[in-house]
C-alpha positions as CSV (number, residue, x, y, z in Angstrom):
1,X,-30.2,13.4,20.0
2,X,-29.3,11.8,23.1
3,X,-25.6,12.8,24.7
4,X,-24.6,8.7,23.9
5,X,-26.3,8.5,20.3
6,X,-24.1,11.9,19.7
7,X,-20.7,10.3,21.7
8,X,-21.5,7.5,19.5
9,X,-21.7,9.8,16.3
10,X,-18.7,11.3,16.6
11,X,-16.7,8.3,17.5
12,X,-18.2,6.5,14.2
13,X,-16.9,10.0,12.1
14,X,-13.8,9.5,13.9
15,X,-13.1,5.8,12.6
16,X,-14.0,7.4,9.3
17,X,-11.6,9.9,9.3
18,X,-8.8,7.6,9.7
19,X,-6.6,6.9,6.6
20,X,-6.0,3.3,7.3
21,X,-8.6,-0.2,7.4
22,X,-9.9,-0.4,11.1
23,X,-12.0,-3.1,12.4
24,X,-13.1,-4.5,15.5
25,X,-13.3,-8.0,15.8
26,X,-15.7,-10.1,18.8
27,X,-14.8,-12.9,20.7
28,X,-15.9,-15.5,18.2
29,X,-14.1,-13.8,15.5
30,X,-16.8,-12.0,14.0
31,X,-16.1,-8.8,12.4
32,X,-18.4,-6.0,14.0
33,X,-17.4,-2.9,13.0
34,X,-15.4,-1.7,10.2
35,X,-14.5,1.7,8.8
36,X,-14.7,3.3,5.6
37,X,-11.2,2.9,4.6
38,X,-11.7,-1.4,5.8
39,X,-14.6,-1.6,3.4
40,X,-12.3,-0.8,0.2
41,X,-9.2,-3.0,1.9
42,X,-11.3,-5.6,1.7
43,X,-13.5,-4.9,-1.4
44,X,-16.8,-5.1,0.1
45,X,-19.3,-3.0,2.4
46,X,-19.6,-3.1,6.3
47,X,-22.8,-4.9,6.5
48,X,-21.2,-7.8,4.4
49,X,-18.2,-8.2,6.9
50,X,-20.5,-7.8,9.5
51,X,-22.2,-11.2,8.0
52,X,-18.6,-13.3,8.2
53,X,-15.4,-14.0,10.9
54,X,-12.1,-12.2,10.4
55,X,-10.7,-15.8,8.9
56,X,-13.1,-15.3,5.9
57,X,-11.4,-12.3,4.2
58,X,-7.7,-13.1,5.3
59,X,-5.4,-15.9,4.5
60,X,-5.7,-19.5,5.8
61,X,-2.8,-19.6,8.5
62,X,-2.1,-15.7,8.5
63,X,0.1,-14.2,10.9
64,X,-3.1,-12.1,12.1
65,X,-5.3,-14.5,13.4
66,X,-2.5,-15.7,15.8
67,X,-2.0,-12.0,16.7
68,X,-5.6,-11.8,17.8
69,X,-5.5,-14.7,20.1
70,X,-2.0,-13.3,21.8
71,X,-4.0,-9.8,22.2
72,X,-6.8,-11.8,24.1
73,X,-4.6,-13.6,26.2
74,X,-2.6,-11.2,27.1
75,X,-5.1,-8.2,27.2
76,X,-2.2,-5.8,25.8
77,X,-1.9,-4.6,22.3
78,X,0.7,-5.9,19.6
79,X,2.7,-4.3,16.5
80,X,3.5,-6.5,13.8
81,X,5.5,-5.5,10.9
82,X,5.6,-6.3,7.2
83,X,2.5,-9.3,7.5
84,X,1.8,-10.7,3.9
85,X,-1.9,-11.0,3.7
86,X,-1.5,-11.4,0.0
87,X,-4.7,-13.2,-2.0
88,X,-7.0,-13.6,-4.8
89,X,-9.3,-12.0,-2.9
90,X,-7.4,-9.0,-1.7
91,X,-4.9,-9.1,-4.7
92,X,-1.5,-9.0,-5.0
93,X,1.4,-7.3,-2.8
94,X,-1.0,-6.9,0.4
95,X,1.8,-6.2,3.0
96,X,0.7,-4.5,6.2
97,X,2.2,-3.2,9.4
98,X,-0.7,-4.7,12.2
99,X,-1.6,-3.0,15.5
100,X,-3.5,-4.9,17.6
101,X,-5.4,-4.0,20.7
102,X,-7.7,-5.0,23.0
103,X,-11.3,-3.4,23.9
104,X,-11.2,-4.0,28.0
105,X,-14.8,-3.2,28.1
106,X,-15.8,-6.3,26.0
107,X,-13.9,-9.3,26.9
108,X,-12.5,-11.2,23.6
109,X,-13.2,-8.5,21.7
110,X,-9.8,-6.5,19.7
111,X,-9.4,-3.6,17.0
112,X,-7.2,-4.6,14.3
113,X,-5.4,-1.1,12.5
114,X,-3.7,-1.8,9.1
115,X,-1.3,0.3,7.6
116,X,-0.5,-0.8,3.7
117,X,3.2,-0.8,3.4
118,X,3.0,1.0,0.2
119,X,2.2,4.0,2.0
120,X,5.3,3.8,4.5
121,X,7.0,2.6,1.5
122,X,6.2,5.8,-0.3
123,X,8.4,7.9,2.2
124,X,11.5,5.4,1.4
125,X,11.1,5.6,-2.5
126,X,10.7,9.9,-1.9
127,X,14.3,9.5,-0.4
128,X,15.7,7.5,-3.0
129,X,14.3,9.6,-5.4
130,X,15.9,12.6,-3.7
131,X,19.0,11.1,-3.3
132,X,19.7,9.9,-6.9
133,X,18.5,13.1,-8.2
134,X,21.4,14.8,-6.0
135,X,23.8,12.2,-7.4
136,X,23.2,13.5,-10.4
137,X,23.1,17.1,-10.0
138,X,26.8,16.7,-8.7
139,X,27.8,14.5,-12.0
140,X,26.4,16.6,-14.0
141,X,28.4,19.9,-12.5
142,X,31.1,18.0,-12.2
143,X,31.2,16.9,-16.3
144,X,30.5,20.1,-17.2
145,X,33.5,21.9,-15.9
146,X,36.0,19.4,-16.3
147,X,35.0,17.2,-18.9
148,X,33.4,19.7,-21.9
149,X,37.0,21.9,-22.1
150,X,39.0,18.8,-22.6
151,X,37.2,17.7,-24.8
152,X,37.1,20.9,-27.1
153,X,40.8,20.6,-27.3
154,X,41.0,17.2,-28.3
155,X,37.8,17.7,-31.3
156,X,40.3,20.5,-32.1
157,X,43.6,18.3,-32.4
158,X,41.7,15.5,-34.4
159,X,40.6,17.9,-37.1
160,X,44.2,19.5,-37.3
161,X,45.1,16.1,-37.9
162,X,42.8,14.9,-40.4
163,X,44.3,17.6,-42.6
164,X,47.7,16.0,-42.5
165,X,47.2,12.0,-42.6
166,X,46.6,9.9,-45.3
167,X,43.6,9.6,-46.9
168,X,43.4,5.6,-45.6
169,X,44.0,7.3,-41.6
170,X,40.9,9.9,-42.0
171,X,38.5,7.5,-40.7
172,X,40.0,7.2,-37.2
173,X,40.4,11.2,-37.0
174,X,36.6,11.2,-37.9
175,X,35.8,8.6,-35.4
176,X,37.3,10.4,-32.7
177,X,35.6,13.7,-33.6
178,X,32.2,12.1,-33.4
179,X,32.8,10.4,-30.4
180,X,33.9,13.6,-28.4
181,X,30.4,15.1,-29.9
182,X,28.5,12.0,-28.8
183,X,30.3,12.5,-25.4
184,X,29.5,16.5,-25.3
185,X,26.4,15.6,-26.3
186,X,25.8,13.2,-23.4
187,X,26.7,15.9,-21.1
188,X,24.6,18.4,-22.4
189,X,21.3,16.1,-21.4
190,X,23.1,15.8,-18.5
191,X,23.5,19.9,-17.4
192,X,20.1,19.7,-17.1
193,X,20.2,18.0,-14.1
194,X,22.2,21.2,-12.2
195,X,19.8,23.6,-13.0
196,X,19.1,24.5,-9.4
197,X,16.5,27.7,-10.5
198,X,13.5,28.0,-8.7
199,X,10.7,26.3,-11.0
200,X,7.6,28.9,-11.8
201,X,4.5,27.4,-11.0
202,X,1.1,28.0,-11.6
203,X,-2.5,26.3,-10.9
204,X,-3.0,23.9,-13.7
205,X,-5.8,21.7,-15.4
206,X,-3.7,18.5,-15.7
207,X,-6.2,16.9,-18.2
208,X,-5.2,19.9,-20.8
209,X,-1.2,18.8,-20.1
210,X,-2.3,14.9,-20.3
211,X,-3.9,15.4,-23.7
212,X,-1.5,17.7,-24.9
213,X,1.2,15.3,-24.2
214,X,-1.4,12.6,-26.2
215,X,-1.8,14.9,-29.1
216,X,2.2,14.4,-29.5
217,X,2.4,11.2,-28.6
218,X,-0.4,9.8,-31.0
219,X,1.6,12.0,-33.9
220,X,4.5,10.0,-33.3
221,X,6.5,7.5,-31.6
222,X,3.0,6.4,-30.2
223,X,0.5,6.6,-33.2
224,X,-0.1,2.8,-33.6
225,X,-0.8,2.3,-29.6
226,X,-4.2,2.6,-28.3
227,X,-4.1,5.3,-25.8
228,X,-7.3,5.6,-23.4
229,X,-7.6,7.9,-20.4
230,X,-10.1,7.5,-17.4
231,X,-10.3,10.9,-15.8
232,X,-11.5,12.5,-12.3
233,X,-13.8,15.3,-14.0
234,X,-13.9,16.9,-9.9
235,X,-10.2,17.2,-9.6
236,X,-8.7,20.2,-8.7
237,X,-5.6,22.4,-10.1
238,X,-2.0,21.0,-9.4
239,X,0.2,23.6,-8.3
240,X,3.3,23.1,-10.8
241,X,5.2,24.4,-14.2
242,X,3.7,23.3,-17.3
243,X,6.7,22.8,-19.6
244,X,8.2,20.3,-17.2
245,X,4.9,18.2,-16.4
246,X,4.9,18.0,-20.6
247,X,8.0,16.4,-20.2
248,X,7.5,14.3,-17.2
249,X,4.3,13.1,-19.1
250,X,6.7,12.8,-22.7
251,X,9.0,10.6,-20.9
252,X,6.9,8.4,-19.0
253,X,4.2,7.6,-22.3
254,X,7.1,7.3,-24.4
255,X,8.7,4.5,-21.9
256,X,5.2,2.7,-22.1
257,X,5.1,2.8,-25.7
258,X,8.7,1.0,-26.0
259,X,7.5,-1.5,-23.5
260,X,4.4,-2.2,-25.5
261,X,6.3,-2.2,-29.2
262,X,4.2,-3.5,-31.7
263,X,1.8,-6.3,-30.0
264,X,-1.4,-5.8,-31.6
265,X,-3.2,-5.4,-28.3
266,X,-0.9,-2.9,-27.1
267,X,-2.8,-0.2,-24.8
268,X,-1.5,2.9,-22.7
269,X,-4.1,4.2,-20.0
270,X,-3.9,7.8,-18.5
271,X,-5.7,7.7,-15.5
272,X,-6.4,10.5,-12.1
273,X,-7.7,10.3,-8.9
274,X,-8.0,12.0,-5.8
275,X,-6.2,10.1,-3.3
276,X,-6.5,11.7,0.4
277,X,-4.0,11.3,3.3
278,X,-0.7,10.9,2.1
279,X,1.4,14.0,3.6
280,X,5.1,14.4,2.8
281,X,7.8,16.7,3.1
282,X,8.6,19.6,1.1
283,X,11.8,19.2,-0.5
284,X,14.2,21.6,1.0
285,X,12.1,23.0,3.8
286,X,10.3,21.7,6.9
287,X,6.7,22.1,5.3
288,X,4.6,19.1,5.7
289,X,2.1,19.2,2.6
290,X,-0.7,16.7,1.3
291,X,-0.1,15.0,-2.0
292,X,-3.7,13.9,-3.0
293,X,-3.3,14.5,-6.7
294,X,-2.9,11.2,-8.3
295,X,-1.6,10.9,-12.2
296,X,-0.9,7.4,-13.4
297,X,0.3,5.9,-17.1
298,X,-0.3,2.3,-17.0
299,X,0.8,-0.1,-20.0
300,X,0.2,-3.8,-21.0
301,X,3.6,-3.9,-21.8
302,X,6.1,-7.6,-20.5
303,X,6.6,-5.5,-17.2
304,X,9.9,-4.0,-15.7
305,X,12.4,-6.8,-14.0
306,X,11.9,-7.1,-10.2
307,X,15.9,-6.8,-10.1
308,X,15.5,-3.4,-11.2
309,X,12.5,-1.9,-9.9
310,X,14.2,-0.9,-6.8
311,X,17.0,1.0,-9.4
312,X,14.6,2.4,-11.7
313,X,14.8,6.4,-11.3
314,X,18.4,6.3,-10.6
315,X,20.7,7.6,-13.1
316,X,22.4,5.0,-16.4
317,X,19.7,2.4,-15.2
318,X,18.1,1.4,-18.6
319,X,17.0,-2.1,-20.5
320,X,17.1,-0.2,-23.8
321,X,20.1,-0.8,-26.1
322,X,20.6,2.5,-26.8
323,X,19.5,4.0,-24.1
324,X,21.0,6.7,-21.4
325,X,19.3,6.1,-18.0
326,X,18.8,9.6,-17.6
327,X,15.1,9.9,-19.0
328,X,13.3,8.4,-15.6
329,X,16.1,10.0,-13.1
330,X,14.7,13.8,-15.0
331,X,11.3,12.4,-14.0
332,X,12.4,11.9,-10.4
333,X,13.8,15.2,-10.4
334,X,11.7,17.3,-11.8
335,X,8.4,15.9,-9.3
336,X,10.8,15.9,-6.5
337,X,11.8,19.6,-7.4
338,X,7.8,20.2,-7.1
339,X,7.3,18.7,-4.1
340,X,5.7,15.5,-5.2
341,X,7.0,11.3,-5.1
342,X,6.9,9.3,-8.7
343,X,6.7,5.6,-8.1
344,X,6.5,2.3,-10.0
345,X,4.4,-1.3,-10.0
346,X,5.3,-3.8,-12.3
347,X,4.0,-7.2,-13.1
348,X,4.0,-8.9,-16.1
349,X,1.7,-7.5,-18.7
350,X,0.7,-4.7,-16.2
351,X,3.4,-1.7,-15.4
352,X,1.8,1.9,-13.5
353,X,3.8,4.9,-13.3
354,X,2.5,6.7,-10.4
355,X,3.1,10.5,-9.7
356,X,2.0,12.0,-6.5
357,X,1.7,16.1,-6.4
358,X,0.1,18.7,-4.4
359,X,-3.1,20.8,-5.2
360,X,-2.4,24.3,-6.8
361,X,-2.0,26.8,-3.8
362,X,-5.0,28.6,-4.7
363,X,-7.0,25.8,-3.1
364,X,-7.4,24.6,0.8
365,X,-5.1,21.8,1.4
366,X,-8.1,19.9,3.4
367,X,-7.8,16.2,2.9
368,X,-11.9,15.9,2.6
369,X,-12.3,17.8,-0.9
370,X,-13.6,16.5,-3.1
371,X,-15.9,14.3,-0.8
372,X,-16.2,12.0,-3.4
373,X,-14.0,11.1,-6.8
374,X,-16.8,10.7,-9.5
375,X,-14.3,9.2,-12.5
376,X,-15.3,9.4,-16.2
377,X,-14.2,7.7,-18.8
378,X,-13.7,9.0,-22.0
């Protein structure tokens, strides 16, 4: 091999290696290169971009195509944030930060970089996350201690009393007795929340915690919902306590199957992946650690309200009547307290809960295993 066939080897692995959609575009617009990460942006192989302009695969009128021509002009690169280049063809929600530059030794010619703002985004939501799960940690103390005693005393004085009223006046005592238990109760789910013990952890098969959690699911609240699951055979241990994934995984079907109710079509899917190159911090520490672990429950359920998608893990958020709020803000907890981001995407009849962990410790944290996800469905 030649010293420029092997420069040009290495630069192509490179490219390759990049965890974002890069391509280099010519003076007339044509696309001639693209990476591997620019052939699943855009749905379609690099010898079929090769074959079409830039204009073909984005938006009429998009932001981008004005970017390239500034770039030439001006022969220095641009940043654009937050660019829709939403379409049928690339789907829905396509919001990219750009980075734009030009190659000096070909004249016209510029290499577009795009980073999906779910990605960034995903840094944002792991702070939320954090935050409302500390919000409640300190409500939760904070009942507890001041809160529980008081009401002891007052359960006590209501049944002194319901000794000495008339028969006609009982109902009231009763009434406040089971509201100070409904109340006692509440805080009960809630001391939960302060349990700041270190969590024991061990490697774990996550399909044997998925179809546990089905086993229950399909023996109760969920028996009449079709439940299907599309599974990375390949993918390696998570690195996490298996009583609390159970009831991450609880919580999260049991959500989908109130959303779906009792629509005759009604399906959950449990799906995993292997999703390379996110990296996020620790909680707690300074460690920077790769979250390529990918656990979803999607349902064909009417879809969350986009006025509360932003709220959804914080605490007393809820569309159910009877419902607490605190059942999705656990969730948030307990995959924050292992390191790990839960997220949402909701549109109408499609709604994915997405968690995001590490691999089990045991294993190299290397970004490039497996090479390849090989998904089976089952």
């Amino acid at each position: 091999m030649t010293e420029e066939n092997l420069s040009n080897s290495v630069a192509m692995a490179v490219l390759n290696a990049i965890q974002h959609p890069v391509v280099m575009v010519d003076s007339d617009g044509h696309i001639v290169f693209a990476n591997w990460e620019a052939e699943a942006f855009f749905g379609a192989s690099a010898s079929h971009l090769r074959r079409y302009r830039i204009s073909t695969f984005i938006p009429f009128g998009s932001p981008l195509l004005a970017l390239i021509e500034q770039v030439r002009e001006r022969r220095a690169p641009v940043n654009e944030y937050r660019v829709d280049l939403s379409s049928p063809r690339l789907g829905q929600e396509k919001l990219v930060d750009l980075y734009v530059a030009p190659v000096l030794s070909q004249p016209g010619s510029v290499v577009v970089v795009l980073q999906e703002r779910s990605m960034a985004d995903k840094i944002d939501r792991q702070l939320t996350h954090r935050t409302a799960a500390r919000s409640v940690t300190g409500l939760a103390s904070m009942l507890a201690h001041e809160i529980k005693n008081p009401l002891s005393g007052i359960r006590g004085a209501a049944q002194l009393l319901e000794t000495s009223v008339p028969d006609e006046d009982r109902p009231l005592t009763r009434l406040i007795c089971d509201e100070t238990d409904r109340i006692v109760s509440l805080v009960d789910r809630m001391e939960v929340f302060s349990d700041e013990r270190p969590v024991d952890r061990i490697a774990l098969n996550i399909h044997s915690v998925l179809d546990h959690v089905k086993a229950i699911a399909k023996a109760g609240f969920a028996r009449h919902i079709k439940i299907t699951e599309n599974y990375d055979p390949s993918l390696p241990s998570v690195y996490a306590n298996r009583d609390q994934l159970v009831q991450v995984f609880l919580n999260l079907i049991k959500n989908a199957a109130e959303a779906v109710g009792d629509r005759p079509d009604g399906e959950i899917q449990l799906t995993t992946a292997y999703r390379p190159g996110i990296r996020l911090s620790v909680a707690g520490t300074r460690e920077k650690i790769s979250l390529p672990l990918e656990f979803c429950v999607h349902d064909n359920g009417p879809g969350v309200p986009s006025d509360l998608l932003p709220h959804l893990f914080d605490p007393f958020i809820t569309t159910k009547t009877n419902g607490s709020g605190l059942g999705l803000a656990l969730v948030a907890k307990i995959i924050d307290g292992h390191g790990g981001i839960v997220e949402c995407e909701s549109q109408a009849n499609r709604t994915t809960f997405r968690v995001l962990m590490p691999v089990s410790k045991d294993i190299a944290l290397d970004d490039s295993f497996p090479a390849k996800s090989t998904g089976s469905t089952r």
